[in-house]
N, C-alpha and C positions, 0 to 999 in steps of 0.2 A: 358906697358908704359916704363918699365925697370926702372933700379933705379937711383935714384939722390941724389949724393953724398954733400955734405955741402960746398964743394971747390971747386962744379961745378960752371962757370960761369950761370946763371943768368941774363935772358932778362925781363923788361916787355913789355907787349904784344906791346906800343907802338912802343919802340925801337927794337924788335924783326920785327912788320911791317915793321919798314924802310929799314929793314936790307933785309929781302926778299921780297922788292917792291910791297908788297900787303898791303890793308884795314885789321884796326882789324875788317871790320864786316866780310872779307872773309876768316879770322883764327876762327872767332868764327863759322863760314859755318862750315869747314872743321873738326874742333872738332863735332860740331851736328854728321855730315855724317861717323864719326870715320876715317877719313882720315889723320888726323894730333893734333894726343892728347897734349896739354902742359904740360911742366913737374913738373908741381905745380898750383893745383889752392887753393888759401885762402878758407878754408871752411865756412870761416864766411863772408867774403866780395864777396867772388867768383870770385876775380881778377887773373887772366892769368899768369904766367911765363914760359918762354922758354927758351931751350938752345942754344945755339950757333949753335953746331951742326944741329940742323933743321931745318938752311936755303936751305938745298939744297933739303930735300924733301918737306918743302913748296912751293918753287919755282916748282918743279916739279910735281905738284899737280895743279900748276895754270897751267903750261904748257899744262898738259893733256886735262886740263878743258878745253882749248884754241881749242881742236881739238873736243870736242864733245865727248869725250872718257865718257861710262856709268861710274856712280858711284864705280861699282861693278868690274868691269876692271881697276880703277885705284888703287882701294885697294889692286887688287893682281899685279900689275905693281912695286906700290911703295914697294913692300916686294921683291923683285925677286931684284937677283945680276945684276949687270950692263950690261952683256953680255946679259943673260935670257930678261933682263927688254927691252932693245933692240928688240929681236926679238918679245917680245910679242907685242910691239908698231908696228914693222914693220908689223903683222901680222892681227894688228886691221886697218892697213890703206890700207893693201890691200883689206879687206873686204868693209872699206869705197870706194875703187874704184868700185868697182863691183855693189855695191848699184848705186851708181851715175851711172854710165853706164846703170844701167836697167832702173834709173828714166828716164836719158835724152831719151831713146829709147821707154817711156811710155811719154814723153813732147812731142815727134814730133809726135804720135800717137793722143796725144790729139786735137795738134794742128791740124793737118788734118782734124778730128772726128770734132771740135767747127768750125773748115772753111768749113767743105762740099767736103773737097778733097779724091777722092779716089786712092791716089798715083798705088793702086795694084787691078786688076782688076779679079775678078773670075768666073769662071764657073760655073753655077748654073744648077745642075742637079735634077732628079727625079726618085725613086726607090720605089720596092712594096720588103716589107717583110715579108715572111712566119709566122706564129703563131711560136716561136719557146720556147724551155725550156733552161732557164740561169742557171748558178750556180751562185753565186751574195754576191757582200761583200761590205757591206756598213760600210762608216765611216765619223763623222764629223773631219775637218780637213783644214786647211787655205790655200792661193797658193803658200805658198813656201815649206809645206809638201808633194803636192802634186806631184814634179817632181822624187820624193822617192818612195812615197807611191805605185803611180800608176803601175809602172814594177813588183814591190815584189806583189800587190795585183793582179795580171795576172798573174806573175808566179805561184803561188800559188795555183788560180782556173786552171788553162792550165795542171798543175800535177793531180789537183783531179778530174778533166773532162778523165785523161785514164779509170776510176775505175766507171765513166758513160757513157760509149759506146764510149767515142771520142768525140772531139771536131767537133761541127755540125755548126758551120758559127763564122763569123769574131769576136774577142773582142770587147769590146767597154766598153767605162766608160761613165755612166748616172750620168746629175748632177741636181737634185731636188731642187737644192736652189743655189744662187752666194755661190762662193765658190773666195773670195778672202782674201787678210792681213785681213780685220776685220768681212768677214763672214766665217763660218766653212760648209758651205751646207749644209748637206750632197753629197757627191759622192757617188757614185756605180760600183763600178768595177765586168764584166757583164762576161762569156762566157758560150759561146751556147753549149748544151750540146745532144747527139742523143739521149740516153735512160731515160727519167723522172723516170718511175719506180726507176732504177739504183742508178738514184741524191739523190731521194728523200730517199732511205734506206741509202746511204752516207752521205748525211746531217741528218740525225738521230742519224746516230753514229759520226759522225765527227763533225758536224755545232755546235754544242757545244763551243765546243774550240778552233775553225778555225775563228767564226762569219760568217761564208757563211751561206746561207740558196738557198733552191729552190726556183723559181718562172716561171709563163708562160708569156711569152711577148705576145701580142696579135698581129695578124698580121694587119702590119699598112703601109702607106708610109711614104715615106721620103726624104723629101728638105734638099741635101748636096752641100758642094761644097769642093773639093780634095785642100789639103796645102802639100807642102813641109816638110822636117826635119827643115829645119829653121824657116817656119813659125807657125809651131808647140811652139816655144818659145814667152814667153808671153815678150811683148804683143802683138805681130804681128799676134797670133793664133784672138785677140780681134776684128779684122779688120775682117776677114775670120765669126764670129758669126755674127757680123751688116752686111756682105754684106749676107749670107741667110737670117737675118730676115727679112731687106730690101725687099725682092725677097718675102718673103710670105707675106708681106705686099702690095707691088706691086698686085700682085695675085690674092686678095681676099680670101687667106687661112687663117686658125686659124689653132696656133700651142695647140698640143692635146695632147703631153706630155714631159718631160722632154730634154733637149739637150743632145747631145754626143757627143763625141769624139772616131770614128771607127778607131782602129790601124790592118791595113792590112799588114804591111811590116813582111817579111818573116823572116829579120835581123836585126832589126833596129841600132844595132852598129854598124853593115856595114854599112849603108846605107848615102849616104853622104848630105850635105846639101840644092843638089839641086832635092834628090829624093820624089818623093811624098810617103808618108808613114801613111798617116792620112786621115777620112773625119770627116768634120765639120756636123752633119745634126739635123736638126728636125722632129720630128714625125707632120701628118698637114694633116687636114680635109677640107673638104668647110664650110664656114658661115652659119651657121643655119642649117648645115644637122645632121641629128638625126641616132641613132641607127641602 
C-alpha cells in the first residue's frame, strides 16, 4: 500500500469519489477486489482515506471495468508502466476481437440451424472399414484445447506407429462425449497401426508415460461426409455433423459408435482453405439389427 506520510494530502472517501467520478460503493468494490487499496482506513470506525494521487488509477480501474477486462488482468495492467500497460490493453482487445468474430460466425450458424436453413450442402457418403489395431490417446479436454491438442496427439502416435509395423489406415480423432467450452468429452486421438503384437509390447513399455494404450476397432461402416480446411474450423465443422446425422436419420440407420473426425491430408500446412482434408463420419447399423 506504501507509506503515508503526515503531510500527505488526505481525501475522504467522499471527496476522493468526486474527484475520480465514481460511487463510494465502487471504491469500496475495488478495495474488496484489491484493485485499489486506500491509504488509511480508521481501525475503529473503518472510514476510507485516499490520496490525491489515486485518481488516476481509480479512474483506470473503472475504465478497464468499462471494457469487460477480467479482475485478474486489471491488477497486472494497473502495476505495469504506461507504455507495458498499453500494450497489455491493446493485447487483451485483440483477443476480445477474435472471440467476437468466432461468436458472430457461431450467431449465423445458429441462426440457419433454429431457421432450417442449409446455407452449405454436403455429400453424403458410405464406407465399410476393416477390423483394424489403434494406438489411442485419450483425453478430457474443452474446444478450444482441442485445435493444439489434436496435431501434438497424432504427431505423437504417427512417431510410435514406426516401432509398430507402420501406420496401416488414416488418423482419426474419436469423440465419446461433446467436447465443447463447458464439456470436456473425452476425445481420442486414434492411428491404425499394422503389427498389434508390436503395439501392444510398446504400449507396455511406453503407454505408461505417453497415456497411449492399444485397442481393436471392430470392422464397421460408416456415414461421412468430406469438409474443407476451412470447414474444419468450428463452427462451420458443426454444420457438416447435423448434415450426416440428418442423412442417418433420414435412412433408418442407428449410429453404433462414437463420432470422428478422419484427417487424410498428406500436408495439412499446405494445404489451403479450399482443400478437402477432413471426413466428418459415423459408425451406423440398421434398427434393430443384432450381432
Amino acid at each position: 500500500m506504501g507509506t503515508v506520510h503526515d503531510d500527505d494530502p488526505l481525501l475522504t472517501i467522499g471527496a476522493f469519489a468526486l474527484r475520480a467520478r465514481l460511487s463510494p460503493k465502487a471504491l469500496r468494490l475495488y478495495d474488496r477486489l484489491g484493485l485499489l487499496a486506500p491509504a488509511r482506513v480508521d481501525e475503529t470506525t473503518g472510514y476510507r482515506w485516499y490520496r490525491a494521487d489515486q485518481v488516476e488509477r481509480a479512474r483506470l480501474v473503472a475504465l478497464l471495468r468499462q471494457i469487460d477486462m477480467p479482475l485478474a488482468r486489471i491488477a497486472d495492467v494497473v502495476g505495469l508502466p504506461g507504455a507495458d500497460a498499453a500494450q497489455a490493453v491493446a493485447a487483451y482487445w485483440a483477443e476480445v476481437d477474435e472471440r467476437r468474430a468466432r461468436q458472430a460466425t457461431l450467431v449465423a450458424h445458429l441462426r440457419d440451424r433454429l431457421s432450417g436453413r442449409r446455407p452449405t450442402m454436403f455429400e453424403i457418403r458410405t464406407c465399410d472399414v476393416p477390423e483394424q489395431t489403434v494406438l489411442a490417446e485419450r483425453r478430457h479436454l474443452l474446444a478450444d484445447e482441442l485445435p493444439r491438442w489434436i496435431p501434438s496427439a497424432l504427431d505423437r502416435l504417427t512417431r510410435a506407429a514406426a516401432e509398430c509395423g507402420g501406420i496401416a489406415g488414416t488418423p482419426f480423432v474419436a469423440y465419446h462425449a461433446e467436447v465443447t467450452p463447458d464439456s470436456d468429452g473425452p476425445a481420442e486421438a486414434c492411428v491404425p497401426v499394422t503389427d498389434t503384437r508390436a503395439a501392444e509390447e510398446w504400449a507396455a513399455a511406453n503407454g505408461r508415460g505417453s497415456g497411449a494404450v492399444v485397442r481393436v476397432e471392430p470392422a464397421q461402416r460408416l456415414v461421412y461426409t468430406r469438409i474443407t480446411k476451412a470447414q474444419v474450423a468450428h463452427p462451420q465443422i458443426l454444420s457438416a455433423f447435423d448434415a450426416v446425422e440428418d442423412h442417418i436419420a433420414r435412412e433408418g440407420l442407428t449410429i453404433t459408435g462414437p463420432c470422428r473426425e478422419v484427417y487424410f491430408a498428406e500436408d495439412w500446412d499446405a494445404a489451403s482453405a479450399t482443400d478437402e482434408v477432413c471426413d466428418i463420419a459415423f459408425p451406423v447399423g440398421r434398427k434393430g439389427a443384432t450381432g
